[in-house]
PAVOTI-808671 format. One line per 2 residues: for each residue x negated, y negated, z of C-alpha. Coordinates in steps of 0.5 Angstrom, whole numbers, plus 500, padded with zeros to 3 digits. Example, Ala and Ser with C-alpha at 12.3 -4.5 7.8 and 13.67 -1.06 7.14 Angstrom:
<atoms>
475:509:516; 473:502:514
</atoms>
This chain:
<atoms>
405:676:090; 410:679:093
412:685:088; 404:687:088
404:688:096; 409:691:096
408:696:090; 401:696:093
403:698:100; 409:703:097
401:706:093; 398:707:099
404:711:102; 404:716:097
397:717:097; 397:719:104
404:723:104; 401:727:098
394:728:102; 398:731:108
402:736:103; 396:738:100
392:738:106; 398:743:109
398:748:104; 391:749:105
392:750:112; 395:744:117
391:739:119; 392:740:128
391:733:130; 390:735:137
384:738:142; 388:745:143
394:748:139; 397:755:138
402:759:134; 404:765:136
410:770:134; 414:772:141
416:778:140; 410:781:139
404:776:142; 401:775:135
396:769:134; 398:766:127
394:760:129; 389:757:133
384:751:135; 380:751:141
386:756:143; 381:758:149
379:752:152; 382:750:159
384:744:160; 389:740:163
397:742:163; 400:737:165
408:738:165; 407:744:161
405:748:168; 412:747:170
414:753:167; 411:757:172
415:754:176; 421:755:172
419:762:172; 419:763:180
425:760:181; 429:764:176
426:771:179; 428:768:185
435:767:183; 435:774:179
433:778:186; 438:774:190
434:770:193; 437:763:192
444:762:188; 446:757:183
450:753:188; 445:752:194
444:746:196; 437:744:196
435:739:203; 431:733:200
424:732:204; 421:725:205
414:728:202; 420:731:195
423:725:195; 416:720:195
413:724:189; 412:720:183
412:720:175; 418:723:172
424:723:176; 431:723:179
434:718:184; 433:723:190
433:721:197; 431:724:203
437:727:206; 439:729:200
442:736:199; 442:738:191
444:745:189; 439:748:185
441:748:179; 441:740:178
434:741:181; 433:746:176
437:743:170; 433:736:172
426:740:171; 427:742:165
430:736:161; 427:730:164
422:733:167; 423:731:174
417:733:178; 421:731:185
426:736:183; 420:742:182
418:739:189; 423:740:193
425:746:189; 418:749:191
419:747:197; 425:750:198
423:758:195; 416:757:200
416:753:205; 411:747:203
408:747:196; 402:750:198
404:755:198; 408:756:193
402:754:189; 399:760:191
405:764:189; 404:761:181
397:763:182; 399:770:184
404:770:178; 399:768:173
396:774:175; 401:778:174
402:775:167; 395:776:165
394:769:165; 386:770:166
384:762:165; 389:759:169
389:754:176; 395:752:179
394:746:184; 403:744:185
409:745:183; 410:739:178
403:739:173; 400:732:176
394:730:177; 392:730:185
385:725:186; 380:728:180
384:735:180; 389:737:176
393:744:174; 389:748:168
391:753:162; 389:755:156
393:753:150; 393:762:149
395:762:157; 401:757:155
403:761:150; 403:767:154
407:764:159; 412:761:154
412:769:152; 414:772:158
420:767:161; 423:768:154
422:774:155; 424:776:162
429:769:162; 432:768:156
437:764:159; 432:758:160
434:756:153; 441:754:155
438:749:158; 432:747:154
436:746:148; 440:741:151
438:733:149; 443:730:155
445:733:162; 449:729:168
447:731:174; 453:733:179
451:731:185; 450:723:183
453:723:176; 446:720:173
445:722:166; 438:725:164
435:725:157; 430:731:155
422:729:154; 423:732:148
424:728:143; 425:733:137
432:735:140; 435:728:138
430:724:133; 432:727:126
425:725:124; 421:730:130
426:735:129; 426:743:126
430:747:124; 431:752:130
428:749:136; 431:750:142
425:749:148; 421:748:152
416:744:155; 413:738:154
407:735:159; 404:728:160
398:725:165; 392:721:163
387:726:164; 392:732:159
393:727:155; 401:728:150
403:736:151; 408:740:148
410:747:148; 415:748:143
420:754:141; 423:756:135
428:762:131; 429:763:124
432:769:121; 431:773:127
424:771:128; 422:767:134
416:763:134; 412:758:140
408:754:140; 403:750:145
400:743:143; 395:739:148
392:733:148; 395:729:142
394:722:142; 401:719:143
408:723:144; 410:723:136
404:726:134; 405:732:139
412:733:135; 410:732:129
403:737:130; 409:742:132
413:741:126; 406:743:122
405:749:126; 413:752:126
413:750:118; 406:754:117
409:759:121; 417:760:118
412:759:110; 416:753:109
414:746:106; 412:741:112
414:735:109; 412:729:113
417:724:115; 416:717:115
414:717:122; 408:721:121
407:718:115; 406:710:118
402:714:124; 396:716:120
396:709:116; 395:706:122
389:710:125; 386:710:118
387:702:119; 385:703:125
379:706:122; 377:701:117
378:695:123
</atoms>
């Protein structure tokens, strides 16, 4: 009995690793409501589903504010060493964070290194309201800058990508991608940062994981990648913005709306396996995850 379910289970499997193979030759299966794939250099679109449709970013948006914050310190307006005074409103901001208080005086760049690895909305707060004043009006500043991108569908409503009442930070998966372009492009410095799986913040010795799992889980990872943003709110659902480079050649990707933090990973491996003309494989992971919503579906 044993031997027959287990013979049986090891079947099932087999039939869906080769499903997803086949599936993925012909063209990948993107298992989310938007996703992207473009070359950087040149901003051509290699791939895209709904690529158009504005939806939630979540912590994706977060790279404007990384965006502004490296201007700033390319213009000398700030310094690295600057020690940033922590607000009470800064230090009260809610989802992912560090231990911040308020009084608290953190330079910029722990602040800066904790909004790109843990994703801390605290730290992209205080540093918001140290560039403008308050985050109002350094969220009318991102949106200015979306202009000057040329980000034509995009609304920033704060400096962290949460969800204030029933609003909430707006892009495209295209105007993403375009975003994702221009940092590296004007800040390739950023992936000195984003490719890093830990950092130990210098003010308090707390040590911080990155939110991007493919840094550090041997079964999300591709060759390659080194950034950039992940995102997540109920209403974006799991996000991720991703970059990789072979060979010379830099790609990025955007996914959004996938239905669980693996599946946002996984989805990235397809698009760069598309984009680098290699074989996606699927890992044991992806594997187990369509299983389960194919139970899902028979249940």
């Amino acid at each position: 009995m044993i031997k027959t379910r287990l013979i049986t289970g090891l079947s099932v499997v087999s039939a869906i690793c080769t499903v997803l193979f086949l599936k993925h030759i012909v063209e990948p299966t993107i298992e989310a409501q938007a996703a992207l794939l473009i070359n950087a250099k040149t901003g051509e679109v290699l791939y895209e589903k709904n690529a158009d449709m504005s939806l939630p970013a979540a912590s994706m948006s977060k790279m404007m504010t990384e965006y502004l914050v490296l201007e700033q310190l390319h213009e000398g307006k700030i310094s690295w060493n600057d020690e940033v005074p922590i607000t009470e409103h800064a230090a009260s901001v809610e989802g992912a964070r560090i231990d911040l208080r308020a009084g608290d005086r953190v330079t910029v760049r722990d602040l800066y290194t904790a909004m790109l690895i843990p994703s801390a909305n605290n730290a992209a707060v205080a540093l918001a309201e140290y560039i403008a004043g308050d985050e109002g009006r350094f969220a009318a500043v991102m949106n200015q800058k979306g202009l000057e991108l040329g980000l034509k569908d995009s609304y920033f409503i704060n400096a962290s990508g949460l969800t204030e009442g029933d609003q909430a930070t707006q892009m495209t998966a295209k105007d993403l991608g375009k975003l994702a372009k221009a940092l590296l492009k004007d800040f390739p410095e950023v992936l000195k940062t984003t490719s890093l799986p830990t950092y130990t913040m210098k003010f308090s010795s707390e040590r911080v994981h990155s939110t991007n799992h493919m840094l550090q889980n041997p079964d999300l990872a591709t060759e390659g990648l080194d950034g950039l943003k992940t995102g997540f709110t109920n209403k974006a659902g799991y996000c991720f913005t991703g970059t990789a480079a072979r060979d010379g050649r830099r790609l990025i990707s955007v996914v959004m709306g996938a239905q669980d933090s693996d599946t946002r990973f996984i989805e990235t491996q397809k698009l760069f396996a598309m984009g680098f003309d290699s074989v996606y494989f699927p890992s044991l992971r992806s594997i187990l995850l369509k299983a389960k919503a194919i139970k899902e579906q028979w249940v």
